[in-house]
N, C-alpha and C positions, 0 to 999 in steps of 0.2 A: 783890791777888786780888779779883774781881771777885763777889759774892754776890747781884748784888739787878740785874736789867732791868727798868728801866720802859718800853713802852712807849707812843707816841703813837698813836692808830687812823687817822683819817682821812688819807690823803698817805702813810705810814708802813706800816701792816700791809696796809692794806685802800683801792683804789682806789675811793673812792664816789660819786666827781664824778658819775655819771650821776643819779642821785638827786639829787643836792644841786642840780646845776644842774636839773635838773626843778621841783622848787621853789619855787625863787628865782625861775626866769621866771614860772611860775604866780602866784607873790607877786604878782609887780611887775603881769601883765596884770588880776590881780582888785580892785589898790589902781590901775588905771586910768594905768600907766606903761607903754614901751614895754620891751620884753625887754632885759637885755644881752648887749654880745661875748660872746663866750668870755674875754677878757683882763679884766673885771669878775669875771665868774663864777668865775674861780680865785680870787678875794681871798675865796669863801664857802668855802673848802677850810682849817680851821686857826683862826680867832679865832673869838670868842667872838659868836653870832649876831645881836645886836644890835650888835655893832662889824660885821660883816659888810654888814648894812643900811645904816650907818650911814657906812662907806668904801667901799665898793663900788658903793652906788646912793646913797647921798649924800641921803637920805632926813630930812625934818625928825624932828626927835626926838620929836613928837607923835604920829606916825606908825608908829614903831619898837615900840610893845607892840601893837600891832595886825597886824606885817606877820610880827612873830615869829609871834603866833598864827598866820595863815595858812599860814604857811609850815610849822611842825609840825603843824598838819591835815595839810596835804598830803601831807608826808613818810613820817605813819604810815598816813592810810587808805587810801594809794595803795601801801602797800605799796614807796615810792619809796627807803625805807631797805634795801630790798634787792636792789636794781637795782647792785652791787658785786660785785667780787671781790680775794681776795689778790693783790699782785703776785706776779710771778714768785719763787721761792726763798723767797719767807715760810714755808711749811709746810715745809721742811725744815731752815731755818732754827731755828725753834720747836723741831723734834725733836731736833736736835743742842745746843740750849740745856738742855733739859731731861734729856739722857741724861747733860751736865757736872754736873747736880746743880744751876743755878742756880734760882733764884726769880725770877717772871716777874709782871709786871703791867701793869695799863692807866693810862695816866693821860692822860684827854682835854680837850677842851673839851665835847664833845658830852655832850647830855643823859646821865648815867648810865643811867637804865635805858632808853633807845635802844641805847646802846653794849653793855648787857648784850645788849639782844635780837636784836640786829646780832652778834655773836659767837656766842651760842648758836646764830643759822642758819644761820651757816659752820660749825660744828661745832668753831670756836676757843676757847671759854670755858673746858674743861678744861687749856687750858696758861696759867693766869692764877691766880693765887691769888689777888688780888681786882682789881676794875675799879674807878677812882675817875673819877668825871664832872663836869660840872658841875649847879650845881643852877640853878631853872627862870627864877631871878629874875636871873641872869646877876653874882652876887655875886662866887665862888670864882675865882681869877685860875688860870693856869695853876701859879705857885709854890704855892699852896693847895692845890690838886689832887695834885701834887707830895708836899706833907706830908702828906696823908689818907693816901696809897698806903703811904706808908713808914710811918707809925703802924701800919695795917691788917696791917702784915707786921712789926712788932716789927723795924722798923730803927732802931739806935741811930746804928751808924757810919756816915755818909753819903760817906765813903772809898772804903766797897766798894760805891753804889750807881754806876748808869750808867744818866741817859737819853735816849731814841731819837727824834727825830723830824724833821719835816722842812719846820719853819716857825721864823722867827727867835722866834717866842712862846713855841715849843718852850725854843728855845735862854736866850730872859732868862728863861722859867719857872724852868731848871734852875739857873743860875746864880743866881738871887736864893733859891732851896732849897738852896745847898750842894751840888750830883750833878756831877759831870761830866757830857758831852753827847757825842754824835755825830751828826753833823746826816747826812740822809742827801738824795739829789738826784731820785730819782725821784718823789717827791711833786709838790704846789703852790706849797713855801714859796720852798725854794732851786733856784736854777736848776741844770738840767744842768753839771758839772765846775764847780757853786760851788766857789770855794777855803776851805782853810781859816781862820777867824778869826785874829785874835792874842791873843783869852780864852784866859786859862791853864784856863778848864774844859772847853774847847772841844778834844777829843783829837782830829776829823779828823772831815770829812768822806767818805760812800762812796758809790758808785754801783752795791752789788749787798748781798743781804744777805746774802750768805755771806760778805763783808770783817769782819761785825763782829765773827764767830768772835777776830780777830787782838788787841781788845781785851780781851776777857773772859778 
């Protein structure tokens, strides 16, 4: 029996590509590079910001504390962290999690207190008992992320944990933390009717979120 949801924000709860690609091309045109596809621009949905830089624009690593900078100017004074919205069946989703009694959390890549202030403007933060992020120096892996969340909620047994997202980062996060996983397809990570892995922590992939009702 299922006690503890973690989930992933970007790709997973909350569609935010328009912001994030906003940007990232912003980045690229003010460090004096040409914008990219759209097929670049998804690999900024999911790792860790400076891996984003760093495989998506291919950017020399002397480069990458610099472009991070610009890119979170951007993000926050343009107000571009909230150019987003839930997918579909998220919010009701969350209501029927919480009326089973489960406990609910964030565990992202994204800066923690972005992600705080990103939930709090969707009026999401109230179905989370706490939010674990990353920190700015781009240390905490997504497994680390992982264990804050579940310290922060006094989880012992990582049995009855399960978590949600929808990038393979997601997926080794969980696996190298002990949780089960459920990769989900409408994000950036995995593609539409990706199948499922042959990791034993890997319970299924879904393509709406009212399927995940079926694990919990």
């Amino acid at each position: 029996m299922r006690s503890t949801i973690l989930f992933d924000l970007d790709g997973t709860l909350l569609d935010t590509s328009p912001g994030i690609f906003e940007s990232a091309n912003h980045t690229m045109r003010a460090m004096g590079f040409k914008e990219l596809p759209d097929a670049q621009l998804r690999k900024f949905v999911g790792p860790p910001l400076a891996a984003c830089f760093r495989v998506a624009c291919g950017l020399e690593e002397h480069l990458i504390p610099t472009a991070c900078d610009i890119y979170r100017a951007k993000y926050a004074a343009d107000k571009a962290m909230f150019k987003a919205e839930p997918y579909p069946g998220i919010i009701e989703l969350l209501d029927m999690l919480r009326a089973r009694g489960l406990s609910l959390s964030i565990a992202t890549l994204k800066l923690e207190p972005l992600a705080i202030t990103i939930l709090e403007h969707f009026g999401l933060a109230p179905y989370f008992e706490t939010v674990a992020g990353a920190d700015k120096d781009g240390l905490l892996t997504k497994a680390d992320i992982i264990d804050i969340a579940l310290k922060r909620m006094g989880v012992t047994d990582r049995s009855r944990a399960l978590m949600v997202g929808d990038t393979p980062h997601d997926q080794e996060g969980a696996r190298i933390a002990g949780v089960d996983f459920i990769g989900v397809d409408w994000g950036f990570g995995f593609s539409k009717g990706h199948k499922d892995t042959d990791e034993s922590h890997v319970l299924a992939m879904i393509d709406e979120p009212a399927a995940l009702l079926e694990y919990v």
